[in-house]
C-alpha positions, 0 to 999 in steps of 0.5 A, spaced: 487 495 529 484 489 524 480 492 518 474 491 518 470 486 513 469 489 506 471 488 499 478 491 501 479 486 507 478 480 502 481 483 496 487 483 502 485 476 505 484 473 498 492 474 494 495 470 490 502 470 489 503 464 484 506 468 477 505 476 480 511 480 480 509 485 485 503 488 489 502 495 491 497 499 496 497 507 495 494 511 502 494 518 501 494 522 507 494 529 511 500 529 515 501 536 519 496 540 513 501 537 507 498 532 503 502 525 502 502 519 498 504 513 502 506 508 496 507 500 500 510 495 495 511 487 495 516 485 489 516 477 489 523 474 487 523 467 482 525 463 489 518 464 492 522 470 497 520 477 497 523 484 498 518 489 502 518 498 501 515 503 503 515 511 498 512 517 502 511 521 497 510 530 499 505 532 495 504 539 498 498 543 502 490 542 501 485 541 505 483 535 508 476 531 507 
C-alpha cells in the first residue's frame, strides 16, 4: 500500500541526505490491546552508505482510538 499524498508522503518524497546524521519515524501502535512504540531509524555514515533499525518498544494497556 503507497501512502497517499499529503505533507507526510512529501516530507517523505522530499529527504535530503547531504549533511543529516540520521532520520526517524515513530508509529505508536495497538498491537493485541498493548500499546507499542515503533522507533524506524536510518543513520548515514561519512562514505555516503547507511545503516537502517527498527526499536519496538511495549509500552503497556489502553485503549485504542
Amino acid at each position: 500500500m503507497g501512502a497517499k499524498a499529503g505533507p507526510l508522503k512529501s516530507a517523505f518524497d522530499n529527504l535530503k541526505t547531504q549533511g543529516v546524521v540520521s532520520h526517524s519515524l515513530v508509529t505508536y501502535r495497538y498491537l493485541n490491546g498493548l500499546l507499542q512504540k515503533e522507533t524506524v531509524t536510518r543513520k548515514y555514515q561519512t562514505n555516503g552508505d547507511y545503516l537502517d533499525s527498527t526499536v519496538v518498544e511495549p509500552i503497556g494497556k489502553g485503549s485504542s482510538v
